[in-house]
C-alpha atoms as an extended CHARMM CRD file, in Angstrom:
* protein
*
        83  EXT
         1         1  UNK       CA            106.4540000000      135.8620000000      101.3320000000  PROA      1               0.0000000000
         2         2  UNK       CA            103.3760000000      136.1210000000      103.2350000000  PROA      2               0.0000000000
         3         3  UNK       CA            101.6910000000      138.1000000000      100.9650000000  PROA      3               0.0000000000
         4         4  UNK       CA            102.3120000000      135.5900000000       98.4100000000  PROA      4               0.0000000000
         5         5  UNK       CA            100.4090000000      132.9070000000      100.4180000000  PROA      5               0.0000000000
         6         6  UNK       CA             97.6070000000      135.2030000000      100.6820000000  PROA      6               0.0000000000
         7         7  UNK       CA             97.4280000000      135.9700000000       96.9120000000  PROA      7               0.0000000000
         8         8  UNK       CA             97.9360000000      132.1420000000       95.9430000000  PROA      8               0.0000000000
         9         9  UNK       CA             94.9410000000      131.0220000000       98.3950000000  PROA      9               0.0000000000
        10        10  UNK       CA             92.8850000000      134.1660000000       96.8830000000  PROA      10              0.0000000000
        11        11  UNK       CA             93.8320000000      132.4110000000       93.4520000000  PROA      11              0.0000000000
        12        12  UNK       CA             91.8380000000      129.4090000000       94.9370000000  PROA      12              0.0000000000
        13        13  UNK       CA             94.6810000000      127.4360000000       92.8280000000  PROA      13              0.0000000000
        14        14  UNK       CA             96.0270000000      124.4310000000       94.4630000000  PROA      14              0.0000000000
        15        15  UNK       CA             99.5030000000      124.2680000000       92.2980000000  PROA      15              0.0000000000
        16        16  UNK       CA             99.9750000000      127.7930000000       93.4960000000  PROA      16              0.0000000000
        17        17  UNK       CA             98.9400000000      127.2390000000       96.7510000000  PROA      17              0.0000000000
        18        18  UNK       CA            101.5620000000      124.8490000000       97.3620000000  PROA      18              0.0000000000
        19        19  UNK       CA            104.2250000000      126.3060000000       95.1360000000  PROA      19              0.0000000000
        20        20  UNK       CA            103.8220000000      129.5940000000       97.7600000000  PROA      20              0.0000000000
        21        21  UNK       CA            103.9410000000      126.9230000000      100.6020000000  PROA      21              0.0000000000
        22        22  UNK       CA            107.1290000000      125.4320000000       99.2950000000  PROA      22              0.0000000000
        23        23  UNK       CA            108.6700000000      128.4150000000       99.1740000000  PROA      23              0.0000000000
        24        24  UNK       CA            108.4510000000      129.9800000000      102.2790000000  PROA      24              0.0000000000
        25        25  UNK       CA            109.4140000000      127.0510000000      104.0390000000  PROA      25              0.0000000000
        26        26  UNK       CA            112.5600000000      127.2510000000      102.1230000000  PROA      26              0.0000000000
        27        27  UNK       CA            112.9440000000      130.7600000000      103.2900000000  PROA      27              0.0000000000
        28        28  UNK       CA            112.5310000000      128.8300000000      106.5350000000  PROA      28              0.0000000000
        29        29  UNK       CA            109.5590000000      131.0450000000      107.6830000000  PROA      29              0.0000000000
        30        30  UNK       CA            107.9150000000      129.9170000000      110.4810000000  PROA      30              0.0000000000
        31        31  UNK       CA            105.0220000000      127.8250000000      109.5090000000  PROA      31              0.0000000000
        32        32  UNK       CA            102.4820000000      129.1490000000      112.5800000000  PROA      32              0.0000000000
        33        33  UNK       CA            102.8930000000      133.1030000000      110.9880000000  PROA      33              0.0000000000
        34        34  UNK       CA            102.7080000000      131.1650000000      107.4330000000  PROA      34              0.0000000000
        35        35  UNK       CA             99.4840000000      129.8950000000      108.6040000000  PROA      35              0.0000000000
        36        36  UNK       CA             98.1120000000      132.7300000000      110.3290000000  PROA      36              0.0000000000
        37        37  UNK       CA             99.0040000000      135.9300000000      109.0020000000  PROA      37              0.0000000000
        38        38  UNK       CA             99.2460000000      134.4740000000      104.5050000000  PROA      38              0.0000000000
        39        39  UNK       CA             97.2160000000      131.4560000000      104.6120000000  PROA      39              0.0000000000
        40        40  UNK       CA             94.4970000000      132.0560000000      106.7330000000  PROA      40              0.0000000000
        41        41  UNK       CA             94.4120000000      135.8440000000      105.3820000000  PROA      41              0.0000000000
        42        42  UNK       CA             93.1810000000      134.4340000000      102.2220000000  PROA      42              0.0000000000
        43        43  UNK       CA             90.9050000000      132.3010000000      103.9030000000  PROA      43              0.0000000000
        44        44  UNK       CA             89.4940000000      134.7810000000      105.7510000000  PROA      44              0.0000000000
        45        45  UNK       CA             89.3080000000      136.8270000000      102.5320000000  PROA      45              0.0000000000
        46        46  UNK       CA             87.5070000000      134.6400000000      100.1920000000  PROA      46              0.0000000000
        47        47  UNK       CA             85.1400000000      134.2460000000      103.0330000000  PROA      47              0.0000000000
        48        48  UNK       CA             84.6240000000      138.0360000000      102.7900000000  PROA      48              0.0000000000
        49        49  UNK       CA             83.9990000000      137.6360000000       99.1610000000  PROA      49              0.0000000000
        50        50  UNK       CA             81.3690000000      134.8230000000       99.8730000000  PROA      50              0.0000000000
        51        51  UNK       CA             79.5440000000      137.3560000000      102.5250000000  PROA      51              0.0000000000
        52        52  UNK       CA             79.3130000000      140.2360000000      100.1580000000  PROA      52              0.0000000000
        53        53  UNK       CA             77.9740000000      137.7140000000       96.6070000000  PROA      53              0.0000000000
        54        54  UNK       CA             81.4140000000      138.6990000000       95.4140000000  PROA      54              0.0000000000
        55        55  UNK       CA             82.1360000000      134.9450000000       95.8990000000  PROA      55              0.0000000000
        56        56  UNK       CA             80.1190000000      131.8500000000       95.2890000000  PROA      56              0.0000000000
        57        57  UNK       CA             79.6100000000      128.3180000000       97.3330000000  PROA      57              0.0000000000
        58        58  UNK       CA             82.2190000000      126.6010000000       94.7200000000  PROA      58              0.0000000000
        59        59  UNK       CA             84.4500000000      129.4670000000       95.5170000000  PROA      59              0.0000000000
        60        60  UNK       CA             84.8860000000      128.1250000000       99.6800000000  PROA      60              0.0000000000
        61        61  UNK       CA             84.5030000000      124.3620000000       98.4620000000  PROA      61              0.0000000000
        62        62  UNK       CA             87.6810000000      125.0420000000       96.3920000000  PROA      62              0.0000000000
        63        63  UNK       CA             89.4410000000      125.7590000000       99.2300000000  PROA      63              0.0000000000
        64        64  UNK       CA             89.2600000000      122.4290000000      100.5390000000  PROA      64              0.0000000000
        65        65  UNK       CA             91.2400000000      121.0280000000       97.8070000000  PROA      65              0.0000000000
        66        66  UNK       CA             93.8850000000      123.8480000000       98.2690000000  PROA      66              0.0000000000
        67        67  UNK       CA             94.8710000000      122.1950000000      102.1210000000  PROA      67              0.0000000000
        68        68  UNK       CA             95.5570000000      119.0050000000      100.2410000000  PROA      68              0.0000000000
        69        69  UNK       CA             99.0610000000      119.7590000000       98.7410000000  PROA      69              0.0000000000
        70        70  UNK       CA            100.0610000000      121.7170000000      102.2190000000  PROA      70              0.0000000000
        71        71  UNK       CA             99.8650000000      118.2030000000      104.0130000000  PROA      71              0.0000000000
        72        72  UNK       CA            102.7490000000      116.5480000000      103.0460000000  PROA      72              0.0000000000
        73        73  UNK       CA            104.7220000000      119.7180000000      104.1960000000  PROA      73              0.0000000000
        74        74  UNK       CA            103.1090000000      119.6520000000      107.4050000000  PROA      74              0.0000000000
        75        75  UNK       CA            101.2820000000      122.5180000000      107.2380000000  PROA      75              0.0000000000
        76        76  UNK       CA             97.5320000000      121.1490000000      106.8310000000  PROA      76              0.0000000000
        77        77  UNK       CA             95.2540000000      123.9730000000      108.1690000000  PROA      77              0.0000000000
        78        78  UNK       CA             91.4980000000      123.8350000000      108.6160000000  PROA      78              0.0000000000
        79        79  UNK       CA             88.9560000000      125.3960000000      105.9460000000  PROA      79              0.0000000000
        80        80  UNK       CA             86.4510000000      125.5630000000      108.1980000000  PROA      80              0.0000000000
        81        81  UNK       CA             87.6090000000      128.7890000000      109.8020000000  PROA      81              0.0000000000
        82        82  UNK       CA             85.8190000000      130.8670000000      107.4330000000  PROA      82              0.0000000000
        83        83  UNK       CA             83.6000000000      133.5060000000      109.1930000000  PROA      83              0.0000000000
């Protein structure tokens, strides 16, 4: 489950972002680890991409759009945490 919240944020997909978010809550996982250890994984990782050239600027600003669907499931999470 968690890895499937990191691969759906590294798909910089909204739809699949909260399809991923949907489910796991379902599985009633804990939304703190859902943040932490899936979510913010894929943050972190795209941020890694960014830092290397692997990634570009439109890349990170995508992610802002991804938080949007989370919200209404109460699990809105800052993009601004990249490294």
């Amino acid at each position: 489950m968690l890895e499937a919240l990191y691969r759906a944020v590294l798909s910089r997909e909204p739809e699949e972002v909260a399809r991923a978010v949907e489910e796991a809550i379902g599985a009633g996982l804990d939304p703190l680890t859902m943040i932490e250890e899936g979510l913010a994984r894929g943050l972190r990782e795209v941020g890694d991409l960014y830092g290397r050239g692997e990634a570009f600027l439109a890349d990170l600003l995508s992610l802002i759009h991804i938080s949007e669907p989370t919200r209404p499931l109460y699990i809105s999470y800052a993009v601004f945490c990249l490294k």
